[in-house]
N, C-alpha and C positions, 0 to 999 in steps of 0.2 A: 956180218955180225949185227945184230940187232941191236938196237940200245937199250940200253937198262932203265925199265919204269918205275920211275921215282916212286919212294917207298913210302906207304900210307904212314901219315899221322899215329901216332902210339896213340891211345886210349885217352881220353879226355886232353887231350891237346890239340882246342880248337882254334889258336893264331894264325893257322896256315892256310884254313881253309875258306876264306874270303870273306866272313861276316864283317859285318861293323865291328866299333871296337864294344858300343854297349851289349849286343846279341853276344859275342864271344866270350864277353866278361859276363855273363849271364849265363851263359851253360857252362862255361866252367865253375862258377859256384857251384850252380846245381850239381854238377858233377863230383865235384870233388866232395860235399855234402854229404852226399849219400852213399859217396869211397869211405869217407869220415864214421859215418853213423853205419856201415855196414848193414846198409837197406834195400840191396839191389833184387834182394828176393820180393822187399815190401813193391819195390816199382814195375815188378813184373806182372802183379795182381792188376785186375780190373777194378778201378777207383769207387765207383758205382755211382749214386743218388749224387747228385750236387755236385758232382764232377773236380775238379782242383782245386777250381775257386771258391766253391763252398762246402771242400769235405768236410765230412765230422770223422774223417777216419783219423784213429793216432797216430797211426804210422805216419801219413802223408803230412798231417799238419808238424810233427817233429819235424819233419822231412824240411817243409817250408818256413819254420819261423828258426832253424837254423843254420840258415843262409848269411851269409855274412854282407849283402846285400840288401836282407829284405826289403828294406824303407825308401829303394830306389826301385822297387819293382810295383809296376799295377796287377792288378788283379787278371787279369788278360794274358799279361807276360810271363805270368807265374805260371796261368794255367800251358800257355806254350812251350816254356820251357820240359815242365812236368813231362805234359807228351813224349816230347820231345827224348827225356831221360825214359819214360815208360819204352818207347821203341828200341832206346839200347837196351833194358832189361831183359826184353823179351826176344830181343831178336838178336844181338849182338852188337859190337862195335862198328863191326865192318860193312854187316849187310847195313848199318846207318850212316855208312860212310857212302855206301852204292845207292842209298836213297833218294 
């Protein structure tokens, strides 16, 4: 009998999967942010000009100054994070679990 492969992480529940504690408390903001604001459709779209760190899009800057973290985040981490959320939008949970 085979053993049973421990079962993925639910959906924005990144403690388990080995980051620091500041990277994990960072995309769980982001995460939960745009659960919060119901923006999953906005993080699906291509950002465009100026990328994360200097959208002018509204969507994305809501996205970003309603983070319960902001003023501990650079402008670099922002935009990683971002990504980061962009590839769950677009592609799912899990294939960003297998990434």
């Amino acid at each position: 009998m085979a053993a049973s492969a421990a079962a993925a992480p639910a959906p924005g529940e990144f403690q388990s999967l080995g980051y620091s504690k500041s990277m994990t408390e960072g995309l769980k903001d982001f995460y939960d942010t745009i659960t919060r604001l119901n923006m999953w459709s906005a993080m699906a779209k291509e950002v465009g000009e100026g990328g994360y760190m200097f959208s002018e899009d509204p969507n994305i800057n809501t996205i970003i100054n309603s983070t319960d973290g902001l003023n501990n985040y650079s402008g670099s981490a922002i935009g990683g994070y971002m990504r980061e959320m962009q590839y769950i939008a677009q592609h799912g949970w899990d294939a960003w679990l297998d990434s």
